[in-house]
Biopython code that builds the backbone (N, CA, C, O; Angstrom):
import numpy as np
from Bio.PDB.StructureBuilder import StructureBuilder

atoms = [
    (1, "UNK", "N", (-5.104, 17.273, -1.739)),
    (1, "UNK", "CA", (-4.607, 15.928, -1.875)),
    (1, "UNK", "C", (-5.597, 14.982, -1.205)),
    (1, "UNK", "O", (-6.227, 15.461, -0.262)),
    (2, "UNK", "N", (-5.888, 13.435, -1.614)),
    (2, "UNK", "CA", (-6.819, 12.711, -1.469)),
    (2, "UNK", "C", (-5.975, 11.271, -1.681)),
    (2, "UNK", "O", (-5.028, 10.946, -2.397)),
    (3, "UNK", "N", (-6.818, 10.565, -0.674)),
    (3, "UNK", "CA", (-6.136, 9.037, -0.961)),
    (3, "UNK", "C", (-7.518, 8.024, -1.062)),
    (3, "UNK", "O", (-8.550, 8.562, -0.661)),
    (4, "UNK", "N", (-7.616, 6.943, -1.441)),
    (4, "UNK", "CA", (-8.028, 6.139, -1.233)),
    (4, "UNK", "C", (-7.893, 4.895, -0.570)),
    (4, "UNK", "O", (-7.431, 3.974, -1.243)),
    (5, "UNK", "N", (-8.194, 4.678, 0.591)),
    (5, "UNK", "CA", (-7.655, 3.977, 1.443)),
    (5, "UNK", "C", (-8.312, 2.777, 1.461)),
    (5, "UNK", "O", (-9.506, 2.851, 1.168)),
    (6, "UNK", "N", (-7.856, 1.635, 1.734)),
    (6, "UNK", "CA", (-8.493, 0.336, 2.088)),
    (6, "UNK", "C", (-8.207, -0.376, 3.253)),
    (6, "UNK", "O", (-7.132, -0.933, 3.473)),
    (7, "UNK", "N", (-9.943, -0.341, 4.597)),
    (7, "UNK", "CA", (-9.423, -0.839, 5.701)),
    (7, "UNK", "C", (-10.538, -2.109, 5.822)),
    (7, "UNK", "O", (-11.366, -2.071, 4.912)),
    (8, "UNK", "N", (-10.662, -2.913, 6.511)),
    (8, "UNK", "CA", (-11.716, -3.607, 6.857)),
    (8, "UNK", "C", (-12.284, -4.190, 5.858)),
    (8, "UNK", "O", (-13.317, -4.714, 6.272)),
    (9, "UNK", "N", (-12.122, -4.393, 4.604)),
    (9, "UNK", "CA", (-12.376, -5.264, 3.418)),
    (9, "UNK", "C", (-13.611, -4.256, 2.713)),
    (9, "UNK", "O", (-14.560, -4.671, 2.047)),
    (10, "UNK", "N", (-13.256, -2.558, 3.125)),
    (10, "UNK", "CA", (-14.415, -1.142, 2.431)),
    (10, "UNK", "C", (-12.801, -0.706, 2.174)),
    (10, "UNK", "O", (-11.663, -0.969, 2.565)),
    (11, "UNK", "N", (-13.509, 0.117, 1.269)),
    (11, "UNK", "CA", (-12.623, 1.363, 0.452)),
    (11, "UNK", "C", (-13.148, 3.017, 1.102)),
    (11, "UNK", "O", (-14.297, 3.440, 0.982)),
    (12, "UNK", "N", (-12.244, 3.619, 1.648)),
    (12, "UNK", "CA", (-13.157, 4.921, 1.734)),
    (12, "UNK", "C", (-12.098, 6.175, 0.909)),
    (12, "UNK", "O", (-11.016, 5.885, 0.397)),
    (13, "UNK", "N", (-12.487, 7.096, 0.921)),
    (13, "UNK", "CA", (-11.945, 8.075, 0.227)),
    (13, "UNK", "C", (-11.490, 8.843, 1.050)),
    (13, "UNK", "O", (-12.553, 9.299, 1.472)),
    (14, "UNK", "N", (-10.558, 9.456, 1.736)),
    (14, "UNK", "CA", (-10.043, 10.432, 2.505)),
    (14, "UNK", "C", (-9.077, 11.693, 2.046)),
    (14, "UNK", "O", (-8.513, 11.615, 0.955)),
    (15, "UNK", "N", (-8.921, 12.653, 2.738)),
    (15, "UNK", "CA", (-8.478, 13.855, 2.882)),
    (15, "UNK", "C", (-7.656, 13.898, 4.649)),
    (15, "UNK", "O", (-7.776, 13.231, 5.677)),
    (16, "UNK", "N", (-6.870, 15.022, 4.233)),
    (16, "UNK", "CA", (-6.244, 14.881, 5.463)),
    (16, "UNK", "C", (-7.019, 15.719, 6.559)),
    (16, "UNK", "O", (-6.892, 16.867, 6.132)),
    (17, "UNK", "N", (-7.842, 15.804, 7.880)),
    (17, "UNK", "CA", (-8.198, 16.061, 8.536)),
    (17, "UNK", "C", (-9.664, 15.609, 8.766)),
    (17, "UNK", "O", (-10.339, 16.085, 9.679)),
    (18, "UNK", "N", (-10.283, 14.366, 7.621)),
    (18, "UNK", "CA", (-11.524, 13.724, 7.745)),
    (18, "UNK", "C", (-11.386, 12.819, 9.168)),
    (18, "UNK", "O", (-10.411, 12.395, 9.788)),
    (19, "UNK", "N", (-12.635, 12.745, 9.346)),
    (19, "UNK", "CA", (-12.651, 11.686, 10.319)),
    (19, "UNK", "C", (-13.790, 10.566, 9.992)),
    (19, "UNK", "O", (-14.821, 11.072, 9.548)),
    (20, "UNK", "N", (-13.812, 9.239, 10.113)),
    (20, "UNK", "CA", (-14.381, 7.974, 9.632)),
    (20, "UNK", "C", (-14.130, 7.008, 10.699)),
    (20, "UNK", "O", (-13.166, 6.872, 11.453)),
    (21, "UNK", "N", (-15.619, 6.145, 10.540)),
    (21, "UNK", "CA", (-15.979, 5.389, 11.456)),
    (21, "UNK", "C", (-15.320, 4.100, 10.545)),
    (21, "UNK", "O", (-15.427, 4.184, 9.322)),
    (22, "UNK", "N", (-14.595, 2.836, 11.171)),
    (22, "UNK", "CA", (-14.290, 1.883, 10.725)),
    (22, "UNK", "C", (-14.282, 0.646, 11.354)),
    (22, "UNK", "O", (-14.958, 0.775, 12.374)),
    (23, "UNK", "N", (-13.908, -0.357, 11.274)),
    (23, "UNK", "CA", (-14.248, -1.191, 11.657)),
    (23, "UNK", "C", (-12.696, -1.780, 12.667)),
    (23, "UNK", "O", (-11.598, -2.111, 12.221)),
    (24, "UNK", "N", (-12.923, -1.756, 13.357)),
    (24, "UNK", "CA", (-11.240, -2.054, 14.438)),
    (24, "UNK", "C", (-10.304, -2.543, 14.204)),
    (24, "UNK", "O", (-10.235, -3.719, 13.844)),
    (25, "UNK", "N", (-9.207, -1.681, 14.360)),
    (25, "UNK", "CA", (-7.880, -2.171, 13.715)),
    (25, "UNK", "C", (-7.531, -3.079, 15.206)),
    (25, "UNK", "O", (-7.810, -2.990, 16.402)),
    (26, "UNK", "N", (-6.483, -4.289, 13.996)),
    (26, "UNK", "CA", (-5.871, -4.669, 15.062)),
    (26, "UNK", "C", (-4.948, -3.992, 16.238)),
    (26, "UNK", "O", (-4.556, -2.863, 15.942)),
    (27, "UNK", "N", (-4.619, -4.380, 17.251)),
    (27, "UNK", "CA", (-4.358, -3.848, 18.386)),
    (27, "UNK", "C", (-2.550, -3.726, 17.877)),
    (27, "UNK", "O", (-1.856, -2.826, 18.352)),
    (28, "UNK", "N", (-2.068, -4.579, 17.046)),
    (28, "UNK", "CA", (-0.788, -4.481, 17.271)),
    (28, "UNK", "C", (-0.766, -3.682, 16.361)),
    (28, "UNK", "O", (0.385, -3.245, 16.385)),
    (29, "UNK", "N", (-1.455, -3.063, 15.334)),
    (29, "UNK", "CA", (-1.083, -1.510, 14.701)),
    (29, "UNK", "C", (-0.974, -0.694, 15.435)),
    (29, "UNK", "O", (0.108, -0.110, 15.369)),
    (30, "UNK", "N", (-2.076, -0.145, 16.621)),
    (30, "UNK", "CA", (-2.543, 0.933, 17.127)),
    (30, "UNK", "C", (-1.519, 0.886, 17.984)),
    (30, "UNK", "O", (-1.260, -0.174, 18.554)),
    (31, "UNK", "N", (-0.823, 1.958, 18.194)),
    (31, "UNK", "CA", (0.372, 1.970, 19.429)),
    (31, "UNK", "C", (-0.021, 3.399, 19.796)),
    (31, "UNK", "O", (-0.010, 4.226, 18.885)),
    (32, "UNK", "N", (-0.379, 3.797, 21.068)),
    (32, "UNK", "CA", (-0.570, 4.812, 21.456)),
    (32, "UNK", "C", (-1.758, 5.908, 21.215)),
    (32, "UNK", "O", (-1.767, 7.091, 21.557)),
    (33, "UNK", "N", (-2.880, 5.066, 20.436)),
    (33, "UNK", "CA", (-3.655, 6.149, 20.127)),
    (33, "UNK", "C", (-3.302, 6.718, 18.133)),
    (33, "UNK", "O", (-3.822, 7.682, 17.570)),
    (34, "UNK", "N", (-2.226, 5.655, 17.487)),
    (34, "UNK", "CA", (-1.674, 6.730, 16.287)),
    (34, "UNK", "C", (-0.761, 5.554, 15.505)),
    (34, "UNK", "O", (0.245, 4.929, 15.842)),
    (35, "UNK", "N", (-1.334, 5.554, 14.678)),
    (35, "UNK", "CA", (-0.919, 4.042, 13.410)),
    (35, "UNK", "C", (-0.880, 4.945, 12.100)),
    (35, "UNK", "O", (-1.442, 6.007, 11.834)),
    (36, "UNK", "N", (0.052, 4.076, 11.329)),
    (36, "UNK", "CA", (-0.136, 4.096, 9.798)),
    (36, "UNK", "C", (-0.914, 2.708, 9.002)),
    (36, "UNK", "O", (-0.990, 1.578, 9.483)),
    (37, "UNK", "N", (-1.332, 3.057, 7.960)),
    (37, "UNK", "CA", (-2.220, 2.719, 7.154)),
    (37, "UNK", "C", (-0.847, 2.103, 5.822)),
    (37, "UNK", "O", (0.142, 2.820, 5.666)),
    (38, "UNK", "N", (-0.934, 1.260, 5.297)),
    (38, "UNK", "CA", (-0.010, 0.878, 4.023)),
    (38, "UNK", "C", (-1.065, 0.461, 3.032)),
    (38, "UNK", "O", (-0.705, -0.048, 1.971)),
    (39, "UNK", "N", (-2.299, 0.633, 3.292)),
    (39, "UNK", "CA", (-3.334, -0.080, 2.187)),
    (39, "UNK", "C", (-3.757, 1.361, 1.395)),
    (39, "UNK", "O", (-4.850, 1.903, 1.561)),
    (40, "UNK", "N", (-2.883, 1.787, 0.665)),
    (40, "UNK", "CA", (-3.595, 3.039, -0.561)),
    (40, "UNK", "C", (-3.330, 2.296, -1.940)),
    (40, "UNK", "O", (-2.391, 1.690, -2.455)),
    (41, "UNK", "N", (-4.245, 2.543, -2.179)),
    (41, "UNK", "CA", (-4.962, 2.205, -3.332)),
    (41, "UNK", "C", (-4.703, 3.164, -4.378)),
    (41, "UNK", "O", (-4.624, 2.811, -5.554)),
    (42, "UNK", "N", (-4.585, 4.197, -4.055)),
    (42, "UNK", "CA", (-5.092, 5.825, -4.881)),
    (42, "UNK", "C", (-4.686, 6.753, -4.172)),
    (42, "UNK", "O", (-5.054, 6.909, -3.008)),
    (43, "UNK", "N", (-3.866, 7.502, -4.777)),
    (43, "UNK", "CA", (-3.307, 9.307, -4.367)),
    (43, "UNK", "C", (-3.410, 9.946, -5.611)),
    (43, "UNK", "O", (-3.064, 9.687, -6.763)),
    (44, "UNK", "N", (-4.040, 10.942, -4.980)),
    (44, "UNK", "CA", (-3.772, 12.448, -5.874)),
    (44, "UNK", "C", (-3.335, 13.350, -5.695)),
    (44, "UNK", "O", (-4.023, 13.921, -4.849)),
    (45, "UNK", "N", (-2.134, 14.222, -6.113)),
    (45, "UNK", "CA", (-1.808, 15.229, -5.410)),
    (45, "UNK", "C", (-2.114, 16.431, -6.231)),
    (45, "UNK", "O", (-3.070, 16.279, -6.991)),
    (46, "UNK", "N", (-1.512, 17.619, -6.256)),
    (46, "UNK", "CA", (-1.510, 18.514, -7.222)),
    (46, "UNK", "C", (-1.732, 18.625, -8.417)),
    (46, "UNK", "O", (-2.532, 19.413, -8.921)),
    (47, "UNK", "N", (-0.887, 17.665, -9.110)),
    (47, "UNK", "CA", (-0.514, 17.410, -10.278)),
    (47, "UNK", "C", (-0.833, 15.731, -11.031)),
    (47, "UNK", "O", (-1.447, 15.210, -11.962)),
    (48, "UNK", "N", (-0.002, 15.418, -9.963)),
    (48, "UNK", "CA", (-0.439, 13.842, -10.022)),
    (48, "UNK", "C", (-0.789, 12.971, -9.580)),
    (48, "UNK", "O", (-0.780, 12.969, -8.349)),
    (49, "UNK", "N", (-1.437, 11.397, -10.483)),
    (49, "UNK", "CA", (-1.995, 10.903, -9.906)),
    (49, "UNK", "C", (-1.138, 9.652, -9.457)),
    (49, "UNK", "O", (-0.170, 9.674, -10.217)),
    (50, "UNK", "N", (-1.021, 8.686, -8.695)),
    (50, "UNK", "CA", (-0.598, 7.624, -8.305)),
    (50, "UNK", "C", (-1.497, 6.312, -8.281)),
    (50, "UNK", "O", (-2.418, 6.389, -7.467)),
    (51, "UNK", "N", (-1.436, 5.262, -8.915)),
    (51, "UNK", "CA", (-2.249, 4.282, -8.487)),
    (51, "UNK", "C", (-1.923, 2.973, -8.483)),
    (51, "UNK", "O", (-1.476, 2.380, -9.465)),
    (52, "UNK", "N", (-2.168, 2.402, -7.214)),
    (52, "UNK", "CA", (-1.676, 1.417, -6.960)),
    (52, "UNK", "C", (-1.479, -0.017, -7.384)),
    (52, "UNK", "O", (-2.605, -0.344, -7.759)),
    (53, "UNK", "N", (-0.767, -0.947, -7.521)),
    (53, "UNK", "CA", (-1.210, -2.300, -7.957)),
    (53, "UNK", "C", (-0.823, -3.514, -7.505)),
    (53, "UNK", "O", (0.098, -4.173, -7.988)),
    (54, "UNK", "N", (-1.724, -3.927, -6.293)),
    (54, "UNK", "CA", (-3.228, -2.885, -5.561)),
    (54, "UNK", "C", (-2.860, -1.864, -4.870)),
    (54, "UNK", "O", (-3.581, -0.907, -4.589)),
    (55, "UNK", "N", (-1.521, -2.041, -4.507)),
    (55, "UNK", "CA", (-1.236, -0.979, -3.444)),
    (55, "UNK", "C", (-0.148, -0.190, -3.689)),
    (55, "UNK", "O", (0.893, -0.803, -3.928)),
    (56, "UNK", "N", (-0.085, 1.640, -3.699)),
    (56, "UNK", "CA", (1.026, 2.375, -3.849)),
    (56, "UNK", "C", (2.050, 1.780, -2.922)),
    (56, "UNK", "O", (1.645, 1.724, -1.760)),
    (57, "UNK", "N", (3.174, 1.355, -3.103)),
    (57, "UNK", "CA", (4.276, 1.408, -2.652)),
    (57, "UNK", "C", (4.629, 2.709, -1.882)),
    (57, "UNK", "O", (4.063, 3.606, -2.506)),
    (58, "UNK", "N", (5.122, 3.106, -1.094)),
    (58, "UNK", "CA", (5.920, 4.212, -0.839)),
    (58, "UNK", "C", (4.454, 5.328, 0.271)),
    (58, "UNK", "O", (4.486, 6.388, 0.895)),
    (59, "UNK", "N", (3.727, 4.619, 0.066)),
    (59, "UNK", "CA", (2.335, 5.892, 0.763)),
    (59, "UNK", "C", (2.310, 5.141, 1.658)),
    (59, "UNK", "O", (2.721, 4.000, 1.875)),
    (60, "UNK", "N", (1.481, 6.314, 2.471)),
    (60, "UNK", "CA", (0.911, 5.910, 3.979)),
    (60, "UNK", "C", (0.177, 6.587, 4.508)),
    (60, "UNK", "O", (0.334, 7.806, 4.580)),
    (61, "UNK", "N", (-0.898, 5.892, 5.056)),
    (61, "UNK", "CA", (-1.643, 7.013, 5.473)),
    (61, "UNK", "C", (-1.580, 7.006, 7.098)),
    (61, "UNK", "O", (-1.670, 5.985, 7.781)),
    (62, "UNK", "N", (-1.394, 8.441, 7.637)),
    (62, "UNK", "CA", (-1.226, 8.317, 9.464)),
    (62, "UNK", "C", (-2.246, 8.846, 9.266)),
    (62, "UNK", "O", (-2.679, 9.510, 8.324)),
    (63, "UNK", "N", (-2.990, 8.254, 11.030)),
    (63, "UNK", "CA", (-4.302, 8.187, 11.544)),
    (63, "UNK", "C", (-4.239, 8.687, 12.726)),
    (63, "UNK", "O", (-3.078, 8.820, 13.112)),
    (64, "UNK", "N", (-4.987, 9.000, 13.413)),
    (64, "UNK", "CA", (-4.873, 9.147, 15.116)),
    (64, "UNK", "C", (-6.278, 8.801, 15.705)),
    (64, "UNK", "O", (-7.156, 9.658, 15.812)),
    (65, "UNK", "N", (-6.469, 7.301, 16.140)),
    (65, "UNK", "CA", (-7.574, 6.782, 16.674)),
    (65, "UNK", "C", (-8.245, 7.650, 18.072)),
    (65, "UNK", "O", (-7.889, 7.593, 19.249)),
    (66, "UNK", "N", (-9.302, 8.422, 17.453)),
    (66, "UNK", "CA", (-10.168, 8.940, 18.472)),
    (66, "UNK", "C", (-10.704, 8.159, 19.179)),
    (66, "UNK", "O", (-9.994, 7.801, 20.119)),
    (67, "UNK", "N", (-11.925, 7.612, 19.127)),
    (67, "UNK", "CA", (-12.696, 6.469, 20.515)),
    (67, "UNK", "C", (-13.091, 5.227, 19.546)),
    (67, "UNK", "O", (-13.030, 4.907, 18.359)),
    (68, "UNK", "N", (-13.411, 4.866, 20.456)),
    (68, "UNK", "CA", (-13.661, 3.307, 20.308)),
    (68, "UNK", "C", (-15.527, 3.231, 19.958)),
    (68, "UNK", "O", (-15.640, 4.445, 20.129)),
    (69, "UNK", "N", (-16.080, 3.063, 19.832)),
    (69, "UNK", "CA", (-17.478, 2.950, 19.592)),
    (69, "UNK", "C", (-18.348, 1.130, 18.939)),
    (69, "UNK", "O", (-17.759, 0.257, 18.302)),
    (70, "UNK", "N", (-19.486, 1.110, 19.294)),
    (70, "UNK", "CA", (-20.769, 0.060, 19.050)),
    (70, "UNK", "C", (-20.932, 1.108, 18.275)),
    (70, "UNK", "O", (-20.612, 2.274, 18.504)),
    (71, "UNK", "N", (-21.827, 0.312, 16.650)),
    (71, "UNK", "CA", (-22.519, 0.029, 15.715)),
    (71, "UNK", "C", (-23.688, 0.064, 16.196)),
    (71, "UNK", "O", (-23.971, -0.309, 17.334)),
    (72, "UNK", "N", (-24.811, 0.710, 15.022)),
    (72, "UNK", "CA", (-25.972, 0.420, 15.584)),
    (72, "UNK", "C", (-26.498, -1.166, 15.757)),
    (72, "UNK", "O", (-25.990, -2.150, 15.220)),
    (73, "UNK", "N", (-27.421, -1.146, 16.472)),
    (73, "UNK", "CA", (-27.980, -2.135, 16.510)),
    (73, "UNK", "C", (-28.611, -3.238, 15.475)),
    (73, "UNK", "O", (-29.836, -3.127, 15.421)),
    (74, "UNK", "N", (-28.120, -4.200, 14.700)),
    (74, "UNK", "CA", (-28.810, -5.185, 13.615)),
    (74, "UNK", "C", (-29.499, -6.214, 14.422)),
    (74, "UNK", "O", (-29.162, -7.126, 15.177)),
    (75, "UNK", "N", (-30.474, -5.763, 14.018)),
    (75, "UNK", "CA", (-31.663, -7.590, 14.396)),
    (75, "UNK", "C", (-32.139, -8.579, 13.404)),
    (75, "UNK", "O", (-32.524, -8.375, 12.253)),
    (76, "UNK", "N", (-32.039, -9.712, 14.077)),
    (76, "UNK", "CA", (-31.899, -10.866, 13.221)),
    (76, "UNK", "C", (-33.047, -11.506, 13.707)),
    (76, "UNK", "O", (-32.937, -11.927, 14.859)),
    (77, "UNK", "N", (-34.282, -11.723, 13.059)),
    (77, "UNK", "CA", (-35.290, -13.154, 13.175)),
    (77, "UNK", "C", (-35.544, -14.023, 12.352)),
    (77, "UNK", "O", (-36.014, -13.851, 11.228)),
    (78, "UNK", "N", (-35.171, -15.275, 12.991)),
    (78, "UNK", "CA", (-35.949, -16.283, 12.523)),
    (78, "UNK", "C", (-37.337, -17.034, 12.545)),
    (78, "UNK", "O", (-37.876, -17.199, 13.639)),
    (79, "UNK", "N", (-37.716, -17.324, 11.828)),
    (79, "UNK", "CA", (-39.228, -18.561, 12.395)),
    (79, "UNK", "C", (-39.325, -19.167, 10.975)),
    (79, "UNK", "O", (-39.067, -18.843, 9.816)),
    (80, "UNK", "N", (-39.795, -20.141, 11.618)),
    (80, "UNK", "CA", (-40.404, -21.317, 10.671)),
    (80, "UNK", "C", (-41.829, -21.226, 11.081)),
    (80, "UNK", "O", (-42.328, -21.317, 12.203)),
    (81, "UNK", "N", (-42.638, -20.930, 9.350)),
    (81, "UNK", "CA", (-44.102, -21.097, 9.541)),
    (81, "UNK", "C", (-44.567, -21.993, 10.052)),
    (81, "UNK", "O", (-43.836, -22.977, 10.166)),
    (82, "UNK", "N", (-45.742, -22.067, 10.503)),
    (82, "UNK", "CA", (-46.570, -23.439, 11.349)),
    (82, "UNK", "C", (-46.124, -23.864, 11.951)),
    (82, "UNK", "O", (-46.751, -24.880, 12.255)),
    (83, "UNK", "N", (-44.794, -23.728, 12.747)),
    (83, "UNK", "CA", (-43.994, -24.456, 13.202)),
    (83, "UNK", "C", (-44.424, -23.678, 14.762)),
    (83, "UNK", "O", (-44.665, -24.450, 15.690)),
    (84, "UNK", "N", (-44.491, -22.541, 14.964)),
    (84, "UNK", "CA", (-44.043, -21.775, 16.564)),
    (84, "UNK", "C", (-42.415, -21.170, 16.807)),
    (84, "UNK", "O", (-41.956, -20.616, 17.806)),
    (85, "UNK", "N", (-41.914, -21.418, 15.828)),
    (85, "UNK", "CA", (-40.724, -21.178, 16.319)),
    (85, "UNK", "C", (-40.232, -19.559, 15.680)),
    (85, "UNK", "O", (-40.518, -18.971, 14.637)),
    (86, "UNK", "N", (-39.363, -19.199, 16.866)),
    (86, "UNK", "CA", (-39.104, -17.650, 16.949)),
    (86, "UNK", "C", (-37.591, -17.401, 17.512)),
    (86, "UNK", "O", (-37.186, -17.576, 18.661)),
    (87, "UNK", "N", (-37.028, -17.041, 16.613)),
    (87, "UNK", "CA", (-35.754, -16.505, 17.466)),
    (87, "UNK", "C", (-34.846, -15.269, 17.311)),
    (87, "UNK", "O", (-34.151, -15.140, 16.302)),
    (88, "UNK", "N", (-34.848, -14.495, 18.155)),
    (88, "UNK", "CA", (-34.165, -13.371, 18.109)),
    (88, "UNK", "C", (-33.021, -12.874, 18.849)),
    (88, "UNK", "O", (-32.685, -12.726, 20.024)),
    (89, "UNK", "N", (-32.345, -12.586, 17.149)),
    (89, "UNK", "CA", (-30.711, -12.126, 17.815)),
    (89, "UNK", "C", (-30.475, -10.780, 17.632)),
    (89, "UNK", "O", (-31.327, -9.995, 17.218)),
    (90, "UNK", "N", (-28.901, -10.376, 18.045)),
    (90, "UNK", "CA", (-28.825, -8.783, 17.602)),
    (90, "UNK", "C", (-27.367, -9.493, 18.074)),
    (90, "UNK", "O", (-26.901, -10.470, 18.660)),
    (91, "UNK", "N", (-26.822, -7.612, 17.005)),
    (91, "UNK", "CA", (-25.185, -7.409, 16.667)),
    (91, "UNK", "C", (-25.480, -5.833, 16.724)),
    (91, "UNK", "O", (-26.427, -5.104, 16.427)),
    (92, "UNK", "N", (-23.923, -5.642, 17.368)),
    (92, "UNK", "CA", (-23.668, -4.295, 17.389)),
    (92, "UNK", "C", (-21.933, -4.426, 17.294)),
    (92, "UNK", "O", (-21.134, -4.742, 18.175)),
    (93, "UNK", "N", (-21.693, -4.031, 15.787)),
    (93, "UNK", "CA", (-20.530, -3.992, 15.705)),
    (93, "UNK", "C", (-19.643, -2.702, 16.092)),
    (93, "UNK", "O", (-19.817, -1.498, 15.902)),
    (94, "UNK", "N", (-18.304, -3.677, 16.904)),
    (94, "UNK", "CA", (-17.370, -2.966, 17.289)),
    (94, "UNK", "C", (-16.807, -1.846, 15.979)),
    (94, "UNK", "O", (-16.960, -2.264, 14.831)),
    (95, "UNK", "N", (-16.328, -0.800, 16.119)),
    (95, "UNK", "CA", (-16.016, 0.209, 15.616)),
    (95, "UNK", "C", (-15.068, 1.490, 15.755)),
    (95, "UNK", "O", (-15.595, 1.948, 16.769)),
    (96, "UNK", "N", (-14.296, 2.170, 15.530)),
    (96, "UNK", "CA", (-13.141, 3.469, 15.712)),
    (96, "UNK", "C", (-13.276, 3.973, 15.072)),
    (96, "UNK", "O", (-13.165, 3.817, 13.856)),
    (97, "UNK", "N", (-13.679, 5.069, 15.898)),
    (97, "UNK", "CA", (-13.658, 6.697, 15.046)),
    (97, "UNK", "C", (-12.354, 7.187, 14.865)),
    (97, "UNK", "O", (-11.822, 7.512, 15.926)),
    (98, "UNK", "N", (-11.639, 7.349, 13.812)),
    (98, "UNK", "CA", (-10.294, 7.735, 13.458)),
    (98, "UNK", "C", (-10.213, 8.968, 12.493)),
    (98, "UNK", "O", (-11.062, 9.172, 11.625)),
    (99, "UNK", "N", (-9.326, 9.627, 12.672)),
    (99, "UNK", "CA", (-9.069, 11.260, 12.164)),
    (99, "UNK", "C", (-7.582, 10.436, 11.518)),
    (99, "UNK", "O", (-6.774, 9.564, 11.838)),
    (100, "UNK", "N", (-7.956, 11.619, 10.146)),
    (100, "UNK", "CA", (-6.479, 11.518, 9.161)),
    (100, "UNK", "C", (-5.805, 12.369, 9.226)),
    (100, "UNK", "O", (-6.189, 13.482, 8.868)),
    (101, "UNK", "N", (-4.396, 12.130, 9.768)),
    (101, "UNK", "CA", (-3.421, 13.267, 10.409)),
    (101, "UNK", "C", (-2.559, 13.447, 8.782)),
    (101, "UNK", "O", (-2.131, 14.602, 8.785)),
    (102, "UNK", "N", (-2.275, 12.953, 7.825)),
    (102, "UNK", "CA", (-1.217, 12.955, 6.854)),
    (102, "UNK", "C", (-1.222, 12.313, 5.977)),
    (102, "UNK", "O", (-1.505, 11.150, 6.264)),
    (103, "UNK", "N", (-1.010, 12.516, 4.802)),
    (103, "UNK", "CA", (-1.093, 11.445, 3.788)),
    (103, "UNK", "C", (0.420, 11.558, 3.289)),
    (103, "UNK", "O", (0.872, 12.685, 3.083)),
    (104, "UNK", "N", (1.031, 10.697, 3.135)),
    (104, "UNK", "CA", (2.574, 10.429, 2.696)),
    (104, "UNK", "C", (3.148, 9.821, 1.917)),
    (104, "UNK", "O", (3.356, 8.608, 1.940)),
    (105, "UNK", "N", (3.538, 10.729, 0.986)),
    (105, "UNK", "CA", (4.332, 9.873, -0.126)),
    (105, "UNK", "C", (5.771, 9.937, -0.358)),
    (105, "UNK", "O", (6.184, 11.022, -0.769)),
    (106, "UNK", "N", (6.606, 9.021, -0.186)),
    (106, "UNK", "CA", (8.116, 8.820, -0.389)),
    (106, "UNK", "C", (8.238, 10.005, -1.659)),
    (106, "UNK", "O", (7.214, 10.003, -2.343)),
    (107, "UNK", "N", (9.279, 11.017, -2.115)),
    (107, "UNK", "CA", (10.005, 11.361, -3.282)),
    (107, "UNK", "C", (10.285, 10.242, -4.404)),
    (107, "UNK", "O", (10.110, 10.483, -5.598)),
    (108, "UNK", "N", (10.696, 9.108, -3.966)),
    (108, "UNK", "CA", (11.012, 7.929, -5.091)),
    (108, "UNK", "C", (9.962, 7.673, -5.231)),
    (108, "UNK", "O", (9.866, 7.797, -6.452)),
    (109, "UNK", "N", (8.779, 7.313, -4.802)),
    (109, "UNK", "CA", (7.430, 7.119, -5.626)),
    (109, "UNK", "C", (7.056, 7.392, -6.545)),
    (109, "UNK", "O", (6.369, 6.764, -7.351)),
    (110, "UNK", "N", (7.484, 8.444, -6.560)),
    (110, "UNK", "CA", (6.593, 9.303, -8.020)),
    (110, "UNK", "C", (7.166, 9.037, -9.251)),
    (110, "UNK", "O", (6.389, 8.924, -10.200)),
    (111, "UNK", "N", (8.974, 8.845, -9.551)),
    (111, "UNK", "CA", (9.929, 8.250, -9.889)),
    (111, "UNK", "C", (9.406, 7.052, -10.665)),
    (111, "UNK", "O", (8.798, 6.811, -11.708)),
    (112, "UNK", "N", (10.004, 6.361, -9.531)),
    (112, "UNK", "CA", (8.921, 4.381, -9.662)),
    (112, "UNK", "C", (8.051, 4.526, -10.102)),
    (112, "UNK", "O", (8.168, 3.873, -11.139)),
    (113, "UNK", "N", (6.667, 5.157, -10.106)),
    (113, "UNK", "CA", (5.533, 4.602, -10.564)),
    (113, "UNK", "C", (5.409, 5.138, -11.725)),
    (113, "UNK", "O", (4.554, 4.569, -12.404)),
    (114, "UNK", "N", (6.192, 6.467, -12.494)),
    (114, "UNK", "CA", (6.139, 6.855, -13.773)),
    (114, "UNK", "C", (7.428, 5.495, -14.578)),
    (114, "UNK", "O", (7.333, 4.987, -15.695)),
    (115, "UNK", "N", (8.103, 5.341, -13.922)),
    (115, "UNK", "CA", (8.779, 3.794, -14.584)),
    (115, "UNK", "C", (8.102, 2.914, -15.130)),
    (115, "UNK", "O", (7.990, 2.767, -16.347)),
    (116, "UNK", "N", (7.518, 2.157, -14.159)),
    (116, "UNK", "CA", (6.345, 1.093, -14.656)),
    (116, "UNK", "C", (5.311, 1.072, -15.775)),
    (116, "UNK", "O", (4.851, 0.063, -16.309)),
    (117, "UNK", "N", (4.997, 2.430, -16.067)),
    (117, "UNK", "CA", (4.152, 2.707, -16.952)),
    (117, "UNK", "C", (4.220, 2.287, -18.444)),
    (117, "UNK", "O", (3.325, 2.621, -19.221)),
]
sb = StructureBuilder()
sb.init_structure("model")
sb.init_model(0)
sb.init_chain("A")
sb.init_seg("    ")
for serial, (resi, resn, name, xyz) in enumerate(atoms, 1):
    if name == "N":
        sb.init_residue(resn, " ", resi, " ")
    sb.init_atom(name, np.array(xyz, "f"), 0.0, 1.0, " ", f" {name:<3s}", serial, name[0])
structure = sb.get_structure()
């Protein structure tokens, strides 16, 4: 089974026991180290497929936020020719390494979304 998840304005593809670097959830998801996800896009299970519009109803994906981590380093220069001018910046984006504990789909889901069709 596989979901497609959407966090941070990226799509990634997951399985249950991957782990992925992302971009920081807000703080009032994360309670304890262990949040759910409501942004699936895409499940597959056995048999079938689910897809969202945009988002499956009824799924979820649980996470369990490992550490906290910096991005590599991006450098930024400017100058203007003939001018002398030079300026240099840098970014190191904030980031969470997060492991996928479960992917979850309600029984009525599967129901519902063969309805709509």
């Amino acid at each position: 089974m596989f979901a497609i998840l959407e966090t941070g304005g990226k799509q990634y593809k997951v399985a249950e026991g991957d782990i992925l670097e992302v971009e920081l959830l807000p703080a009032e998801l994360v309670k304890k180290n262990s949040a759910s996800l409501n942004t699936v896009l895409l499940v597959q299970g056995d048999k079938d497929v689910l897809i969202g519009d945009p988002y499956v109803k009824h799924a979820k994906v649980k996470i369990k936020v490992l550490e906290e981590i910096k991005g590599e380093k991006i450098r930024i220069v400017k100058t203007k020719p003939k001018k002398g001018y030079r300026k240099t910046l840098g970014h190191r984006q904030k980031l969470q390494r997060i492991q996928i504990e479960k992917i979850e789909v309600k029984s009525g889901a599967k129901a519902k979304e063969k309805e709509t069709e």
